[in-house]
N, CA, C and O atoms as a GROMACS GRO file, in nm:
protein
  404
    1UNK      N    1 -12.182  -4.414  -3.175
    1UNK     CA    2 -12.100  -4.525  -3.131
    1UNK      C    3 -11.960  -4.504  -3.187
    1UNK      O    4 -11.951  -4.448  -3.296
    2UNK      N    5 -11.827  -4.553  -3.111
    2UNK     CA    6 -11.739  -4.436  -3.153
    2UNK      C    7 -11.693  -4.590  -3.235
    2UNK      O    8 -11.741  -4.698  -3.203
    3UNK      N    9 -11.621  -4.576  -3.313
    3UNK     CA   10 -11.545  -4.685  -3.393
    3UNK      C   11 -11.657  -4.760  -3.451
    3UNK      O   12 -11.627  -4.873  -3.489
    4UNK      N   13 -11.769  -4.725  -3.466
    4UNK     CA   14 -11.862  -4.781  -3.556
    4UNK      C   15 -11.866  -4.869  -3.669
    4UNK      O   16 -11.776  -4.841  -3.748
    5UNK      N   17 -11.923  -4.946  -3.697
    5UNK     CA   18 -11.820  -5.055  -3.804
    5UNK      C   19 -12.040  -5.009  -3.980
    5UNK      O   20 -12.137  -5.072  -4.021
    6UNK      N   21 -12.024  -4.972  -3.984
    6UNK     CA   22 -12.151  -4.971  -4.111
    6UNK      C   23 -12.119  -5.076  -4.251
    6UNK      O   24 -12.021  -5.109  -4.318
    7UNK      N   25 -12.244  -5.101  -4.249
    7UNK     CA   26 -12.274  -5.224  -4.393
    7UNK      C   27 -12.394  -5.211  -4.419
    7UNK      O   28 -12.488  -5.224  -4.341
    8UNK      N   29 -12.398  -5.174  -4.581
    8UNK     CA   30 -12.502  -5.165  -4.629
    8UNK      C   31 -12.490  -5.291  -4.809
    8UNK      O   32 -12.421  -5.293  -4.911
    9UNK      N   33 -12.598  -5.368  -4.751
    9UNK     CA   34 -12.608  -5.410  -4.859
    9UNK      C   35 -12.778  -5.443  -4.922
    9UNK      O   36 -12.885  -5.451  -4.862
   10UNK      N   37 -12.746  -5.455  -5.067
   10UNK     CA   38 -12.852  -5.454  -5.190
   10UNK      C   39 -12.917  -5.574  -5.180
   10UNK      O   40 -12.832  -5.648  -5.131
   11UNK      N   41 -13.010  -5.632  -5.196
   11UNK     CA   42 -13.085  -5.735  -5.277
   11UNK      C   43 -13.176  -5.648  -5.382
   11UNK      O   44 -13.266  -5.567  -5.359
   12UNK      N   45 -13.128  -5.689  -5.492
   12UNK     CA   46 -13.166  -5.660  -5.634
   12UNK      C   47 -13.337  -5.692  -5.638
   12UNK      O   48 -13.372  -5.802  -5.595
   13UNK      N   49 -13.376  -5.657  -5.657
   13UNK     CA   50 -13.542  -5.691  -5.721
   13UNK      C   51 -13.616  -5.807  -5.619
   13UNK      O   52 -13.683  -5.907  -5.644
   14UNK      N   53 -13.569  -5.739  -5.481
   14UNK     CA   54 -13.676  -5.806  -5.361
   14UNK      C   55 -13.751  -5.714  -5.298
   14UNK      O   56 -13.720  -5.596  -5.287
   15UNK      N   57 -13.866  -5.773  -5.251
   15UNK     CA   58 -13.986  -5.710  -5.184
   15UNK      C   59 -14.042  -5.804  -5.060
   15UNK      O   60 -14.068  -5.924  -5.045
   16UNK      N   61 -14.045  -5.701  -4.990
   16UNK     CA   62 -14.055  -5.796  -4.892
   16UNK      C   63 -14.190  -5.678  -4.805
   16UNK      O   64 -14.156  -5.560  -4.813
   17UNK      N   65 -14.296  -5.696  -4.747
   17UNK     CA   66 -14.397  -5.586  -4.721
   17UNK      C   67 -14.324  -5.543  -4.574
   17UNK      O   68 -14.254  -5.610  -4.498
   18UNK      N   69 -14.376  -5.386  -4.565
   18UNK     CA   70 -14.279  -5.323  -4.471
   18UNK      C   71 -14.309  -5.323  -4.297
   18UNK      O   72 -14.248  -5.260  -4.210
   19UNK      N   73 -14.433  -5.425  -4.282
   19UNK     CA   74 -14.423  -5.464  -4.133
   19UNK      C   75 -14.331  -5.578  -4.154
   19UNK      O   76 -14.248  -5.583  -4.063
   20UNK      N   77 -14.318  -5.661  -4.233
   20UNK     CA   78 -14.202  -5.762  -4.213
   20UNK      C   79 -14.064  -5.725  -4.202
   20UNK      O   80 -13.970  -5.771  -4.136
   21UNK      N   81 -14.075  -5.638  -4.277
   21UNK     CA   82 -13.938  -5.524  -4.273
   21UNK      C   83 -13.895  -5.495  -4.160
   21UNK      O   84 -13.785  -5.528  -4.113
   22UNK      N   85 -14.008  -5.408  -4.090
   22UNK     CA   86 -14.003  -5.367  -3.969
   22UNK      C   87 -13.955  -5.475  -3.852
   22UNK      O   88 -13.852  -5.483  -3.786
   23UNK      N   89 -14.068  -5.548  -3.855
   23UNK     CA   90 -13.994  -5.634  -3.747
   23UNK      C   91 -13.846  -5.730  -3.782
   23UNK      O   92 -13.792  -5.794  -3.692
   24UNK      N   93 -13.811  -5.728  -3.876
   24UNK     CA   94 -13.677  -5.805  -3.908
   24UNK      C   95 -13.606  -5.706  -3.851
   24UNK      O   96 -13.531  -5.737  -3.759
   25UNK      N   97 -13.612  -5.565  -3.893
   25UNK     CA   98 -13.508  -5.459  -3.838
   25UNK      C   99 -13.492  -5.422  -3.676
   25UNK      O  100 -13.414  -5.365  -3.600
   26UNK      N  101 -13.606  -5.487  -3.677
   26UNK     CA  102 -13.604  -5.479  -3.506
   26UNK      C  103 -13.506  -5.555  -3.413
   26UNK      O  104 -13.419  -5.521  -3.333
   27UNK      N  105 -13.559  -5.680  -3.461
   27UNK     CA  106 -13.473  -5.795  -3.437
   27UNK      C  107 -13.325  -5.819  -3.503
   27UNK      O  108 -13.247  -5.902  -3.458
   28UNK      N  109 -13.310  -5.772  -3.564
   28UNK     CA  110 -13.092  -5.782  -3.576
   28UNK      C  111 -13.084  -5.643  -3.484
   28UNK      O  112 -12.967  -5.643  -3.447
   29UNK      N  113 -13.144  -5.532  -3.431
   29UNK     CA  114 -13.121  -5.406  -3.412
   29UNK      C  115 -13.100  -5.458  -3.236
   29UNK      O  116 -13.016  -5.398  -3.168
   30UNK      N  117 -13.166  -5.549  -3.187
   30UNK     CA  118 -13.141  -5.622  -3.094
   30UNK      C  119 -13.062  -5.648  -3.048
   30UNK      O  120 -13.026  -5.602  -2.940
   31UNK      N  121 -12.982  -5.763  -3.136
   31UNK     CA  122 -12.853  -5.786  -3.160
   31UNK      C  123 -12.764  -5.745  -3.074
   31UNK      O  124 -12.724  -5.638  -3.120
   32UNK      N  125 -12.690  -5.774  -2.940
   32UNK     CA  126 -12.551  -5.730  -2.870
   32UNK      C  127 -12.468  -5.657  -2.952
   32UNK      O  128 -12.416  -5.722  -3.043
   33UNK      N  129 -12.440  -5.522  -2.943
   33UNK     CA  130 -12.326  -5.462  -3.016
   33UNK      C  131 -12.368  -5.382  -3.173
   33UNK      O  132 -12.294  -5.307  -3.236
   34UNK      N  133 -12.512  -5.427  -3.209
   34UNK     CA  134 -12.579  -5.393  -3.291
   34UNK      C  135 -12.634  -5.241  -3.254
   34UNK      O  136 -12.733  -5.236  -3.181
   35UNK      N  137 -12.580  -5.124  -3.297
   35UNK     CA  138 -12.645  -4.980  -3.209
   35UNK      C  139 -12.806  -5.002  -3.359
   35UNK      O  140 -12.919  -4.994  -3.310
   36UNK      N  141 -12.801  -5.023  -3.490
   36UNK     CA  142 -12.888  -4.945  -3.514
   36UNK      C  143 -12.879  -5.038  -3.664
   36UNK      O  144 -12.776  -5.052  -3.730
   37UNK      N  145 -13.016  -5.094  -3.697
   37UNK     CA  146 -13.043  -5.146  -3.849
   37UNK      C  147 -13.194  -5.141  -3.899
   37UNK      O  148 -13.302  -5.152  -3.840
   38UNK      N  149 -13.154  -5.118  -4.043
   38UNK     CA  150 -13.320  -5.047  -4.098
   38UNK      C  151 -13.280  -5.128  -4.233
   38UNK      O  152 -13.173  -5.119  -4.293
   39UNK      N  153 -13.414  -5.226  -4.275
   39UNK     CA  154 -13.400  -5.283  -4.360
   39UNK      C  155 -13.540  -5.233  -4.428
   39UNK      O  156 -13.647  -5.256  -4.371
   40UNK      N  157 -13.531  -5.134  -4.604
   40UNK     CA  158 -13.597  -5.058  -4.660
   40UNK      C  159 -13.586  -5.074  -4.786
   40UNK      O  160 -13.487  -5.115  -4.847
   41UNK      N  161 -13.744  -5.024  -4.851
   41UNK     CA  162 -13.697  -5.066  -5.008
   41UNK      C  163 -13.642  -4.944  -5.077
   41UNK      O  164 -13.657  -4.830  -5.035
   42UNK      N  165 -13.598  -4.966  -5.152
   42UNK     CA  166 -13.523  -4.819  -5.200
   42UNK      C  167 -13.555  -4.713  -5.264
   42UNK      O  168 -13.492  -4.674  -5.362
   43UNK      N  169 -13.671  -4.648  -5.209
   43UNK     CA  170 -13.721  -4.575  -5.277
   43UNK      C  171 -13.659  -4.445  -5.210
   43UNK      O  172 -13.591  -4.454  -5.107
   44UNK      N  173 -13.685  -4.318  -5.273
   44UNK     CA  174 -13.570  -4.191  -5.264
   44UNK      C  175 -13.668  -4.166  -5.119
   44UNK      O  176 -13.615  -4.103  -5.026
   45UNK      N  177 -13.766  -4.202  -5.108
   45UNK     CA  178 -13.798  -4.125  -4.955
   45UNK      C  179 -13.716  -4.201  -4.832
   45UNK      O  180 -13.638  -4.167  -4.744
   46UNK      N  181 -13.780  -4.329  -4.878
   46UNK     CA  182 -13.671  -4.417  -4.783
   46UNK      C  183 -13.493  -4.447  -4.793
   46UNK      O  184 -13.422  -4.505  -4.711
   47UNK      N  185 -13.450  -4.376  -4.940
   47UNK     CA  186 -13.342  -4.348  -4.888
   47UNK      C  187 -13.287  -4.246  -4.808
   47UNK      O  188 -13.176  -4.240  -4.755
   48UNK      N  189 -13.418  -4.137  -4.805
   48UNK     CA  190 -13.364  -4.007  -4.769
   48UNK      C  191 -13.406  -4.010  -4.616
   48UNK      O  192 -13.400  -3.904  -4.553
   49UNK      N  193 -13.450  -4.132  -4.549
   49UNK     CA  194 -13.444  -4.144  -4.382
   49UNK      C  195 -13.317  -4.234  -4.360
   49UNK      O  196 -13.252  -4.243  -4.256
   50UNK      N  197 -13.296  -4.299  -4.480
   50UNK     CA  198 -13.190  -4.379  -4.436
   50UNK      C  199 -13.035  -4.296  -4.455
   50UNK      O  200 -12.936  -4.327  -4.388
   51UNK      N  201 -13.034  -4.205  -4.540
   51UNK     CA  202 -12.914  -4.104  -4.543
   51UNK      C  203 -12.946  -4.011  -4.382
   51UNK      O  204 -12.851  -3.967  -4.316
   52UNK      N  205 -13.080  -3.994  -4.341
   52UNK     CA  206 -13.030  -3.823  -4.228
   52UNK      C  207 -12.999  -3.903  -4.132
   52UNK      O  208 -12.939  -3.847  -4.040
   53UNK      N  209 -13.030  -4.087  -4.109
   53UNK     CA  210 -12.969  -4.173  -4.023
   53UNK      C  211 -12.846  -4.228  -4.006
   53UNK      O  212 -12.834  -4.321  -3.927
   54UNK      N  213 -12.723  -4.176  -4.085
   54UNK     CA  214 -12.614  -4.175  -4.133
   54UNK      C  215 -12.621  -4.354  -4.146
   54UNK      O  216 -12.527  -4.425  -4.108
   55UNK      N  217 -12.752  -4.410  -4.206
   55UNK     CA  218 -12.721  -4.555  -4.255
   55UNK      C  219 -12.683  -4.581  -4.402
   55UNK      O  220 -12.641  -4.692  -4.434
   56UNK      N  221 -12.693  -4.504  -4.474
   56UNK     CA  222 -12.633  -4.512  -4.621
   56UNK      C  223 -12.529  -4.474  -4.676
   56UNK      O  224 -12.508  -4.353  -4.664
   57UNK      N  225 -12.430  -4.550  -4.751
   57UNK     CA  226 -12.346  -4.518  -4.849
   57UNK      C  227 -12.374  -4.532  -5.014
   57UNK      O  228 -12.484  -4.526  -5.069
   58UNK      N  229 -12.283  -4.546  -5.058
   58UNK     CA  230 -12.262  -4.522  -5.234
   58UNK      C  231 -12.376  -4.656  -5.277
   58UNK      O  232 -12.478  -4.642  -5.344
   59UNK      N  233 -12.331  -4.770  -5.225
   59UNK     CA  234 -12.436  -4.856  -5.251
   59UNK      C  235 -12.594  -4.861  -5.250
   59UNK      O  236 -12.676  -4.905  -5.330
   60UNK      N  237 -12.605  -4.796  -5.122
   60UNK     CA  238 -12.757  -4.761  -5.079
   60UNK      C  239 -12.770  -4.687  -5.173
   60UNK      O  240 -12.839  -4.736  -5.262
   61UNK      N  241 -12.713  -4.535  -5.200
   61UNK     CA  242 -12.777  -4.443  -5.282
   61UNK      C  243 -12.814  -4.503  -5.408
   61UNK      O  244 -12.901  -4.444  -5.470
   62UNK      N  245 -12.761  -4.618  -5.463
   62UNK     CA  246 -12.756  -4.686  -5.614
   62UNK      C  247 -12.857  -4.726  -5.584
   62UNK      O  248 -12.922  -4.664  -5.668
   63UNK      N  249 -12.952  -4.799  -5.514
   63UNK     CA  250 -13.038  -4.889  -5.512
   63UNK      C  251 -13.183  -4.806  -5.582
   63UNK      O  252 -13.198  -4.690  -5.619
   64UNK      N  253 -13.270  -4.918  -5.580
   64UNK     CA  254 -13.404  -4.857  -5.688
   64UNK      C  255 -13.488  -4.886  -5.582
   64UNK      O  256 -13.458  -4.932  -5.471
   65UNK      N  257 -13.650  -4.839  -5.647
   65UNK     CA  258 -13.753  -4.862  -5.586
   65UNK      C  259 -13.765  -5.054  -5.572
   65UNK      O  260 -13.809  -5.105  -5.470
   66UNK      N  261 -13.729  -5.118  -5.664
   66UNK     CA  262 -13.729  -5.244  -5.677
   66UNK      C  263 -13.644  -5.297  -5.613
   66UNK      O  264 -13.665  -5.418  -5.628
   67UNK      N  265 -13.523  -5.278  -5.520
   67UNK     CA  266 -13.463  -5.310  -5.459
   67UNK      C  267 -13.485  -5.308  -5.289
   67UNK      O  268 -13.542  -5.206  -5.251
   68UNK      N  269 -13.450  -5.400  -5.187
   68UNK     CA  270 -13.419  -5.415  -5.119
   68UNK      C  271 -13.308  -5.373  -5.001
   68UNK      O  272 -13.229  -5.466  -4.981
   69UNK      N  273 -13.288  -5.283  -4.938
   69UNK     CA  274 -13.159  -5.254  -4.866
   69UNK      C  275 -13.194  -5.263  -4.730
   69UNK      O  276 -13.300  -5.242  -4.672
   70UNK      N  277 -13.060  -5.304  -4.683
   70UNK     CA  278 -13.024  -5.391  -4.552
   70UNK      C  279 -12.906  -5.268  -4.504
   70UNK      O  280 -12.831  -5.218  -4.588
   71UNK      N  281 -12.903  -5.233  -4.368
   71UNK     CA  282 -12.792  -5.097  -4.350
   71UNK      C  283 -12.784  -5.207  -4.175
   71UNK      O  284 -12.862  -5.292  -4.131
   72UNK      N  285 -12.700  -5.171  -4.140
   72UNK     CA  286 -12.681  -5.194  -4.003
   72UNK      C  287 -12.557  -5.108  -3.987
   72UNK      O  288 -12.490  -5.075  -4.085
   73UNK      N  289 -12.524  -5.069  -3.850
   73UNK     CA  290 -12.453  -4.990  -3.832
   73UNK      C  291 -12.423  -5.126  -3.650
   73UNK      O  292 -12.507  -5.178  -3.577
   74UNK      N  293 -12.259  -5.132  -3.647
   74UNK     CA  294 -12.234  -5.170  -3.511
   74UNK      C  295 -12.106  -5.188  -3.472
   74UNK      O  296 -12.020  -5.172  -3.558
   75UNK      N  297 -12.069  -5.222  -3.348
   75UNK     CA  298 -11.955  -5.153  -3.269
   75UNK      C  299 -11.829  -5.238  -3.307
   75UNK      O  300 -11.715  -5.208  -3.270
   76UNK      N  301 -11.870  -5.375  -3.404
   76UNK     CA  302 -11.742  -5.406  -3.489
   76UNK      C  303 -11.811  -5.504  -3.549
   76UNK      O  304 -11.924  -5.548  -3.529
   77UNK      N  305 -11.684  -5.546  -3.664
   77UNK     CA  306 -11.737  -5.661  -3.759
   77UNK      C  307 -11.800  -5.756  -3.719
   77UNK      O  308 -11.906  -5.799  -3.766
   78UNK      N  309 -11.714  -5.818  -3.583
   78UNK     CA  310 -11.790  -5.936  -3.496
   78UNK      C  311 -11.988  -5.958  -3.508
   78UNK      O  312 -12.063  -6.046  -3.548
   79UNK      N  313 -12.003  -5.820  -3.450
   79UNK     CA  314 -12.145  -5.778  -3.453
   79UNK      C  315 -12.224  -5.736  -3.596
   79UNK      O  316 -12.345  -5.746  -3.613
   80UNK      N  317 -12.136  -5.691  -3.682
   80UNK     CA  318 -12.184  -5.692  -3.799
   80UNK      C  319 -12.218  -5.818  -3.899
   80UNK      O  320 -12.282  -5.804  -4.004
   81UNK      N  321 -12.160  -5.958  -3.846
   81UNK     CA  322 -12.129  -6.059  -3.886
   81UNK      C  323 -12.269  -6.154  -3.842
   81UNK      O  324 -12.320  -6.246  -3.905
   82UNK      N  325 -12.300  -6.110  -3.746
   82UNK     CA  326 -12.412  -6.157  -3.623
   82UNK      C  327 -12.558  -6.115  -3.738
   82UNK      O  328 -12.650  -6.171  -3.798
   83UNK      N  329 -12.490  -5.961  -3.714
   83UNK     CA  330 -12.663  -5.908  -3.772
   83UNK      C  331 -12.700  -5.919  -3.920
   83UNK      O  332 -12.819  -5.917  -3.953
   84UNK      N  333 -12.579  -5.932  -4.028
   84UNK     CA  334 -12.623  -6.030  -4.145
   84UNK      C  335 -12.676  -6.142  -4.134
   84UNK      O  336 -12.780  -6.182  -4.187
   85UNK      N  337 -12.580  -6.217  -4.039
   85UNK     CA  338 -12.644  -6.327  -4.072
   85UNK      C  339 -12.754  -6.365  -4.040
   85UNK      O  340 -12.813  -6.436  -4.123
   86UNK      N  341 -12.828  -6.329  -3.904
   86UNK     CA  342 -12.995  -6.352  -3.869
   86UNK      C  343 -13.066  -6.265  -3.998
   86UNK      O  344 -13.176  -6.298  -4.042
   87UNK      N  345 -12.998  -6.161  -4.047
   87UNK     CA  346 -13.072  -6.066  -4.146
   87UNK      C  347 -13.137  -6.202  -4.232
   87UNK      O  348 -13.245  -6.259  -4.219
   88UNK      N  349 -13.038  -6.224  -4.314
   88UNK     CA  350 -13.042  -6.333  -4.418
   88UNK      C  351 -13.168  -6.435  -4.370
   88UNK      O  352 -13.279  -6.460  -4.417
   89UNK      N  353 -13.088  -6.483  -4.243
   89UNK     CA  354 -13.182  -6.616  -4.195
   89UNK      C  355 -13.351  -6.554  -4.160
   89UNK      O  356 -13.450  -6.626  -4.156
   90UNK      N  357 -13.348  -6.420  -4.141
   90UNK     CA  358 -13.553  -6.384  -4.136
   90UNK      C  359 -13.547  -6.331  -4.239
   90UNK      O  360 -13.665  -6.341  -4.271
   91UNK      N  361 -13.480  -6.259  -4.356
   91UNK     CA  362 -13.540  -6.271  -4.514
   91UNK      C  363 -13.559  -6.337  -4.540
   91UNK      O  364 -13.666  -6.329  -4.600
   92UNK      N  365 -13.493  -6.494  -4.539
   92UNK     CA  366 -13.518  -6.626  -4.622
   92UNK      C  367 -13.637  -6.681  -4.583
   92UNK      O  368 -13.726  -6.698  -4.666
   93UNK      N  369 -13.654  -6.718  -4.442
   93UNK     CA  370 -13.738  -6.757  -4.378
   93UNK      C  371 -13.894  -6.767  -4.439
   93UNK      O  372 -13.959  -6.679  -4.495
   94UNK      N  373 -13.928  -6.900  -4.408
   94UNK     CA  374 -14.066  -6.940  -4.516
   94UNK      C  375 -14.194  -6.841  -4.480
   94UNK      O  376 -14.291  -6.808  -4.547
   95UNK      N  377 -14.149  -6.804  -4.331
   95UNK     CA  378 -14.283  -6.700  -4.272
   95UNK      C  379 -14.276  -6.591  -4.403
   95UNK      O  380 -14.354  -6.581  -4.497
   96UNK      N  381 -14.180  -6.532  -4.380
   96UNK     CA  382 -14.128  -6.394  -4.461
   96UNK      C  383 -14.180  -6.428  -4.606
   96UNK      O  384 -14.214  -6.330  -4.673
   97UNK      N  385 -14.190  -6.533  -4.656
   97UNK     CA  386 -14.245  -6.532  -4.787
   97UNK      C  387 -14.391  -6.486  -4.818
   97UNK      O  388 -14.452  -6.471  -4.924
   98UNK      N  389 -14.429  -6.466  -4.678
   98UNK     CA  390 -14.603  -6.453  -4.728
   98UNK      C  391 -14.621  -6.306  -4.754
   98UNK      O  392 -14.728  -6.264  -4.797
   99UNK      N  393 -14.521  -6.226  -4.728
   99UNK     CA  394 -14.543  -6.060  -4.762
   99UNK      C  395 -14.418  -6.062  -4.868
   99UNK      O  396 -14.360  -5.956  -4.889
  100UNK      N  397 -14.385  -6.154  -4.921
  100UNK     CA  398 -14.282  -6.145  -5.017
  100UNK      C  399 -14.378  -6.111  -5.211
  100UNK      O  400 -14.489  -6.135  -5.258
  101UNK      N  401 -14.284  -6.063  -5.248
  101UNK     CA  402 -14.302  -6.037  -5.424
  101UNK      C  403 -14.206  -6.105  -5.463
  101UNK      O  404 -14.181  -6.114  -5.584
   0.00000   0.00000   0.00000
């Protein structure tokens, strides 16, 4: 996507189980203008699909196994603005607590 807008951010010491994962990433990946988001815990394997997916930066690479990372990649802030925020709103979400740590 040419002018690509990427954001990757941390939640520190969350767990969340990785079909919930999955389908959250599905759903912002949805998203109008959204080309591509993978929400993973940070472990070096899963950073190392999330680096050959050009979804990680300096932040991602910092993250731990105990951590949480959120990457979206999209065709501007507008859309990047979109796919945090539903991000947030199905992490928080009381469903999401039942595969939560």
């Amino acid at each position: 996507m040419t002018g690509a807008v990427l954001a990757v951010e941390i939640r520190a010491g969350f767990y969340l189980d990785s079909v919930a994962l999955m389908r959250i990433s599905r759903a912002v990946s949805d998203l109008p203008g959204v080309a591509e988001a993978a929400l993973m815990i940070g472990t070096e394997a899963n950073k190392s699909l999330l680096r050959d997916a050009g979804l990680l930066d300096s932040r991602g690479e910092g993250a731990g196994p105990d951590d949480l990372i959120v990457a979206m990649r999209a065709g501007d802030e507008a859309a990047i603005a979109r796919a945090r925020t539903l991000a947030i709103e199905l992490l928080d979400a009381p469903r999401a607590a039942a595969g939560a740590r």
